[in-house]
MMTF fields as JSON, N, C-alpha, C and O atoms, coordinates in Angstrom:
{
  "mmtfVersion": "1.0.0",
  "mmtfProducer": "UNKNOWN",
  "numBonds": 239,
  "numAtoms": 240,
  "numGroups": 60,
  "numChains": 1,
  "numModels": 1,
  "chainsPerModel": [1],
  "groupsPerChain": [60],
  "chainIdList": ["A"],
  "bondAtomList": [4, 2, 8, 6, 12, 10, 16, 14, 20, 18, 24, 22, 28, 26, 32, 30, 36, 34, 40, 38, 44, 42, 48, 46, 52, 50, 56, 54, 60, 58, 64, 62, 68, 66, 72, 70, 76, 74, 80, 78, 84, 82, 88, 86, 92, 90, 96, 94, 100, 98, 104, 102, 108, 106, 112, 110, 116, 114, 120, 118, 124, 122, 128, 126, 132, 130, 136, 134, 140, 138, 144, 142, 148, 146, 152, 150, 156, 154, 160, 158, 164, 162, 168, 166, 172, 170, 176, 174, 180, 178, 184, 182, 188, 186, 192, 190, 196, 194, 200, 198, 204, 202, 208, 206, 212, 210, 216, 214, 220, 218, 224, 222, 228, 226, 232, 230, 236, 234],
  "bondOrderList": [1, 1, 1, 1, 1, 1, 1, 1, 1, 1, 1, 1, 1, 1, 1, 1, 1, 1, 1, 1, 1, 1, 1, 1, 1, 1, 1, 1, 1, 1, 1, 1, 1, 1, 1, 1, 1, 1, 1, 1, 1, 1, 1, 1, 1, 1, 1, 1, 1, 1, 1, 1, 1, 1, 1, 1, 1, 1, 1],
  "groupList": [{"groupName": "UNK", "atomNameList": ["N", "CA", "C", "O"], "elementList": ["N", "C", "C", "O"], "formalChargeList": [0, 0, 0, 0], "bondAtomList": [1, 0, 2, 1, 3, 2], "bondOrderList": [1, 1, 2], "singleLetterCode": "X", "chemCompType": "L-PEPTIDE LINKING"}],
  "groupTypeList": [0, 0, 0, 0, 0, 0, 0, 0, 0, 0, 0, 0, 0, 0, 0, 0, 0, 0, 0, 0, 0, 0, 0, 0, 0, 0, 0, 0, 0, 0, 0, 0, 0, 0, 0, 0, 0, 0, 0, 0, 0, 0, 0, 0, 0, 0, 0, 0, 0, 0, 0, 0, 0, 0, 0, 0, 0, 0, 0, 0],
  "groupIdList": [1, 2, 3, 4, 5, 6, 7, 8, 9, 10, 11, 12, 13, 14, 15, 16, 17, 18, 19, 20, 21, 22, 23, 24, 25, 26, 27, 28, 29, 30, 31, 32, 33, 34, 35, 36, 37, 38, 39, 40, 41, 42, 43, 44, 45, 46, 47, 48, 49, 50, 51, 52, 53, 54, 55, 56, 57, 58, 59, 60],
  "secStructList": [7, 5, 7, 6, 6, 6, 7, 1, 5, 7, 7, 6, 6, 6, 6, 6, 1, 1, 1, 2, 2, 2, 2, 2, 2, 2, 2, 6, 6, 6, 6, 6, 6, 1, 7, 7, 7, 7, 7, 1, 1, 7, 7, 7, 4, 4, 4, 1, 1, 7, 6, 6, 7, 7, 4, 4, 4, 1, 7, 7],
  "xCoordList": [78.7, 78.648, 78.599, 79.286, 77.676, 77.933, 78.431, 78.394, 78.823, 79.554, 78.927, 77.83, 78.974, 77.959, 77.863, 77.231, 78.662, 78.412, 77.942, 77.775, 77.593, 77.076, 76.01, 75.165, 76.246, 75.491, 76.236, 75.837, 77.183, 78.087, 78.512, 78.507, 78.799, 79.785, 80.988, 81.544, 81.483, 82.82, 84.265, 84.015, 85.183, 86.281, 87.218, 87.272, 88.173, 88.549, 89.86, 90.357, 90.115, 91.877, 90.903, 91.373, 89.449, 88.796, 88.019, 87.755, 87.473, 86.77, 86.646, 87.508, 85.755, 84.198, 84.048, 82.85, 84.483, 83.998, 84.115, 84.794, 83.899, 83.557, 85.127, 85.629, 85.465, 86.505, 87.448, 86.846, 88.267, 89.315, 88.471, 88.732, 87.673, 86.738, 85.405, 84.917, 84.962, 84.014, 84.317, 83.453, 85.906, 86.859, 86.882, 86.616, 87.328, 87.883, 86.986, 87.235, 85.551, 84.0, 83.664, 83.552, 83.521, 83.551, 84.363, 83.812, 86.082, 86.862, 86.363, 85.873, 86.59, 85.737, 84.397, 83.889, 83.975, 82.651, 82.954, 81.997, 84.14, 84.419, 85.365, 85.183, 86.078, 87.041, 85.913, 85.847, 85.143, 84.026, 83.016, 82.44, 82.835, 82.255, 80.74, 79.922, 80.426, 79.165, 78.951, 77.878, 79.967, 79.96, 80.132, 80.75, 79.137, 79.976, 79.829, 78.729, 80.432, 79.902, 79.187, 79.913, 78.549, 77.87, 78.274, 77.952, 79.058, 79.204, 78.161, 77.13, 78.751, 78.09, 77.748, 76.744, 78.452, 77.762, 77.602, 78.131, 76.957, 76.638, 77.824, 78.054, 78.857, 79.492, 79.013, 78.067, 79.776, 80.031, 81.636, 82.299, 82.206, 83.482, 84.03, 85.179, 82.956, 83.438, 83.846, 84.558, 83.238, 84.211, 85.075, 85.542, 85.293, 86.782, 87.918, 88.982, 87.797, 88.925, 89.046, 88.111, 90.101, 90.363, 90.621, 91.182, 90.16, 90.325, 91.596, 92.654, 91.302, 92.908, 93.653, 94.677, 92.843, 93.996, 93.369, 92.306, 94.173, 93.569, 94.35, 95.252, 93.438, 94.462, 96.202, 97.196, 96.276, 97.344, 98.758, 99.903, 98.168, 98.642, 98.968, 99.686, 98.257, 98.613, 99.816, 99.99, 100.639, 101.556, 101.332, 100.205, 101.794, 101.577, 101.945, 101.942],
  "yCoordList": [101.0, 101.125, 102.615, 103.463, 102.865, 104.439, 104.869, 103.801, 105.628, 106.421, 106.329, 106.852, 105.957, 105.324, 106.86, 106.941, 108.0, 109.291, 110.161, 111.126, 110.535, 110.718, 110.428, 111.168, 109.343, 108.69, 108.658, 107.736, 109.492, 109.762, 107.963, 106.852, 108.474, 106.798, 106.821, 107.874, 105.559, 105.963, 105.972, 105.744, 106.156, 106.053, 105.458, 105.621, 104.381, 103.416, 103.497, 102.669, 104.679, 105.13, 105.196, 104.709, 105.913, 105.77, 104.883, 104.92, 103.764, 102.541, 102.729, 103.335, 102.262, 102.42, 103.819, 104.023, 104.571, 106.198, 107.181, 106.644, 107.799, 108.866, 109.984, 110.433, 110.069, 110.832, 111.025, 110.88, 111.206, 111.667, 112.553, 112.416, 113.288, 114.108, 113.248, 113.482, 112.342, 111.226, 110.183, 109.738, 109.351, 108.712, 109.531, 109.215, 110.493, 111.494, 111.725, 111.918, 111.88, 111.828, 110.552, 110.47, 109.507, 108.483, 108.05, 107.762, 107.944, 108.092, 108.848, 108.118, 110.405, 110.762, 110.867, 111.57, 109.64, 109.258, 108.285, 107.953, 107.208, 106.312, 106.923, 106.625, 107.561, 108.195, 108.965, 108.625, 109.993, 110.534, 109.567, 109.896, 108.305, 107.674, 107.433, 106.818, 107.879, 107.947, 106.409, 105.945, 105.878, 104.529, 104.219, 104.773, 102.48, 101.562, 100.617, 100.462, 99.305, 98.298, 97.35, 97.287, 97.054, 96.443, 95.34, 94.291, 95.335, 94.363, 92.914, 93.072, 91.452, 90.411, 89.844, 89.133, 90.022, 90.16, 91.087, 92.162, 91.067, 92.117, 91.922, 90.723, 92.967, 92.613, 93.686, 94.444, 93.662, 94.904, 95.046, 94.091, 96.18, 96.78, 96.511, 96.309, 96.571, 97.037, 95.239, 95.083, 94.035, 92.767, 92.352, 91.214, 93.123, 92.811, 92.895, 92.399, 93.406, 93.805, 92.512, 92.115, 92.121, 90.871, 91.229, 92.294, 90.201, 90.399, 91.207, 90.743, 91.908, 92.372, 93.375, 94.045, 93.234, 94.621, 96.017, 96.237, 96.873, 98.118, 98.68, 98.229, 100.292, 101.107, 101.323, 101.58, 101.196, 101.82, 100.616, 100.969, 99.099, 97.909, 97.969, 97.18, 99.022, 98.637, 99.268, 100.313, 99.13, 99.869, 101.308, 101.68, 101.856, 103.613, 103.525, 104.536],
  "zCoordList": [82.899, 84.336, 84.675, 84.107, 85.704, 85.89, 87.171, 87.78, 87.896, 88.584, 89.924, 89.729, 91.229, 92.113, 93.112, 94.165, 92.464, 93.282, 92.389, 93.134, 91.289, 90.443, 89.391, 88.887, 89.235, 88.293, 86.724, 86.012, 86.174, 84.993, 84.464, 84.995, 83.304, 82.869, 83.556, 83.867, 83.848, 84.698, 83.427, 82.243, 83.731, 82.768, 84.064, 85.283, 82.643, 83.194, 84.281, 85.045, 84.013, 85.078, 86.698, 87.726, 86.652, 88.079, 88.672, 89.874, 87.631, 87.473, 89.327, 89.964, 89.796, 89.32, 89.235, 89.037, 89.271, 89.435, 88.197, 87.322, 88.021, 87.184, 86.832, 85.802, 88.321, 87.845, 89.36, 90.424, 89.362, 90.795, 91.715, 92.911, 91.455, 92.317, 92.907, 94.013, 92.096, 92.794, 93.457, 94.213, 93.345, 93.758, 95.878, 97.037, 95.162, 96.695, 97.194, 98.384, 96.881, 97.531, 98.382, 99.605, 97.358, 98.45, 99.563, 100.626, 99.38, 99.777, 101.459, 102.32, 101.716, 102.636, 103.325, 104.198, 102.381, 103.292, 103.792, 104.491, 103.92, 104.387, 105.778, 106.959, 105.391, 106.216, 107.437, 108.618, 106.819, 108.328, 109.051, 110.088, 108.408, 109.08, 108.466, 109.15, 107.3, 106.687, 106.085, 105.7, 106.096, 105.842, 106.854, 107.763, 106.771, 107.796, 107.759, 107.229, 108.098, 107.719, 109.299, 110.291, 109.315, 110.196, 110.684, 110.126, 111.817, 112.503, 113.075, 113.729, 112.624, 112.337, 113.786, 113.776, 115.229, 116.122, 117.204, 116.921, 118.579, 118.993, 120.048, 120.202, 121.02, 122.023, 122.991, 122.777, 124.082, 125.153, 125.24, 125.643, 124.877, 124.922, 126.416, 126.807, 127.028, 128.549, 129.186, 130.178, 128.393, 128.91, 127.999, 127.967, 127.328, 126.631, 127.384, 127.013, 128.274, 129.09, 130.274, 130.97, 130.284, 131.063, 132.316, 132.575, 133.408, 134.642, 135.578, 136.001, 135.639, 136.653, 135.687, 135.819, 134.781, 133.587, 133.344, 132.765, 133.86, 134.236, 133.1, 132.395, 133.174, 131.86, 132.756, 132.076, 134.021, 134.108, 133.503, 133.22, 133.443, 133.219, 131.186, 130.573, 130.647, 129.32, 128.754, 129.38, 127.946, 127.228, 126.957, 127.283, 126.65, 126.289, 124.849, 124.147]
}
């Protein structure tokens, strides 16, 4: 199996990865947002919000 940020063989303490430095690569591509996974349907944020509930109505 090889290293999916590199391409290297991986060793087994980083399985799937190559090493703690390709581990921590992907790692912050998940974290900045370079990943993502695609949501299965489409909404609008803006009717999520139920009738009569304003921001001043939510918890802090």
């Amino acid at each position: 199996m090889s290293c999916p940020i590199c391409g290297e063989d991986t060793v087994i303490r980083f399985r799937p990865f190559c090493s703690k430095r390709c581990a921590d690569i992907d790692l912050a591509k998940w974290l900045n947002g370079s990943y993502a996974v695609p949501s299965q349907r489409e909404e609008n944020l803006d009717t999520d919000v139920t009738e009569g509930e304003t921001e001043q109505s939510r918890p802090h």
